[in-house]
N, C-alpha and C positions, 0 to 999 in steps of 0.2 A: 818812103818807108810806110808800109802798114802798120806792123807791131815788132819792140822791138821790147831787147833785156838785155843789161849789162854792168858791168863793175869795174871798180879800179881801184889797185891796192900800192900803196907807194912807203918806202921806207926812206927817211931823211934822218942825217943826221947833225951834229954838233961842231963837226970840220966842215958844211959850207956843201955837198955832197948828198944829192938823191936820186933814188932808181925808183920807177914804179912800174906795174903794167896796167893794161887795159882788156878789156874782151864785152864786144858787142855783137849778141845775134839781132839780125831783123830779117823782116820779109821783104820784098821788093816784085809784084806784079805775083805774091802768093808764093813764091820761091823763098829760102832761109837761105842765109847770106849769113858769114862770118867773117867779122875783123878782130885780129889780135893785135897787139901794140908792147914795146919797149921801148920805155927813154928816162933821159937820164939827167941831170944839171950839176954842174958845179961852178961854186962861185969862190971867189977867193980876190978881197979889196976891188979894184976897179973892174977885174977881169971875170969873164961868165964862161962857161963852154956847154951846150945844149948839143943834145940826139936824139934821134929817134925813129924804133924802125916797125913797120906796120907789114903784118898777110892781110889781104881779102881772101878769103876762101870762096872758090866761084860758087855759083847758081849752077844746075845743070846745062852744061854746054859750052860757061862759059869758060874761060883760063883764070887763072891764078894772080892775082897782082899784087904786087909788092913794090916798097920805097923806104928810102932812109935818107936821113940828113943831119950834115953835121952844123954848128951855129957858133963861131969864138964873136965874142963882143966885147968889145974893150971903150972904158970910158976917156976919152980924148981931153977935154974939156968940161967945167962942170955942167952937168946935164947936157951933154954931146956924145953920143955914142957912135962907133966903128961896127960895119956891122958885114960878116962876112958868110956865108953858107953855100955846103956841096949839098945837091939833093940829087939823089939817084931813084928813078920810075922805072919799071921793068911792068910794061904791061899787058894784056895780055894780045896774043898773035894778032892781025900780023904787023900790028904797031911795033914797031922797034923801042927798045929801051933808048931812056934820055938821061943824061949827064947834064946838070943845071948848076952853074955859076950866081951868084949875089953879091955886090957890093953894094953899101949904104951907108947910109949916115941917119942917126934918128935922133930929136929934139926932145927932153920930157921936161916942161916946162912947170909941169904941176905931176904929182907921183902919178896921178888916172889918166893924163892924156898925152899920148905920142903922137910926133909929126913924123914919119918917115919919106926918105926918096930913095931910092935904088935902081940900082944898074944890070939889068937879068941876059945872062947871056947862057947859049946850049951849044950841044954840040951839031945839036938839027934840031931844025923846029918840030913843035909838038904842041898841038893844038889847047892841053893842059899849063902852056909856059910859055907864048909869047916873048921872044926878045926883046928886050928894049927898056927903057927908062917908066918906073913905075912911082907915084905918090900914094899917101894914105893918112889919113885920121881915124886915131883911138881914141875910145874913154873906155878906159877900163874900168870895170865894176865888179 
């Protein structure tokens, strides 16, 4: 990215419940580039459900890319979470769109830092989604 602008405006409310969006211009190799975005959260006691769905706007020449994904979490255990998401990539020619699987389990042993493991599985490989078993450390700030 050379130079970029953008904003995000989000309305939450009192039932547990938020939508926001996003929009970012930049340039990339002098070309302006556009991403739009909607998502979404609700939480309600142990249970969470996340979305969200994004356009790139091409550069000249290239194609259009878009993805969404959905995210249920549920807490199992205290500080043990279930962690499950569909992520759909449609991108542009002549990549085929991909259909992405997650199953996980994530540890927050302190509110800033997560342990995760999960299970990634497609319906064809895609060089953005690797199958297979994935680890990770947060600290959130």
């Amino acid at each position: 990215m050379d130079r970029s602008v953008g904003g995000r405006l989000e309305y939450a409310s009192l039932g547990g419940w938020s939508v926001g969006g996003s929009y970012l211009s930049f340039t990339d190799a002098g070309r302006w580039r556009h991403l739009t975005g909607l998502d979404t959260l609700w939480q309600r006691g142990p249970l969470e459900l996340m979305g969200e769905f994004a356009v790139q706007e091409p550069a000249r020449g290239a194609g259009r890319q878009w993805g969404l994904y959905l995210q249920p979490v549920a807490e199992v255990l205290p500080k043990v979470y279930l962690v499950g998401r569909y992520e759909y990539f449609d991108q542009p020619a002549p990549e085929p769109a991909v259909n992405i699987g997650v199953l996980g389990l994530a540890y927050k042993p302190r509110p800033f830092i997560v342990l995760k493991g999960e299970y990634l599985f497609a319906d064809h490989r895609a060089e953005e989604s690797p199958p297979g078993v994935k680890t990770s450390f947060t600290v959130l700030f």
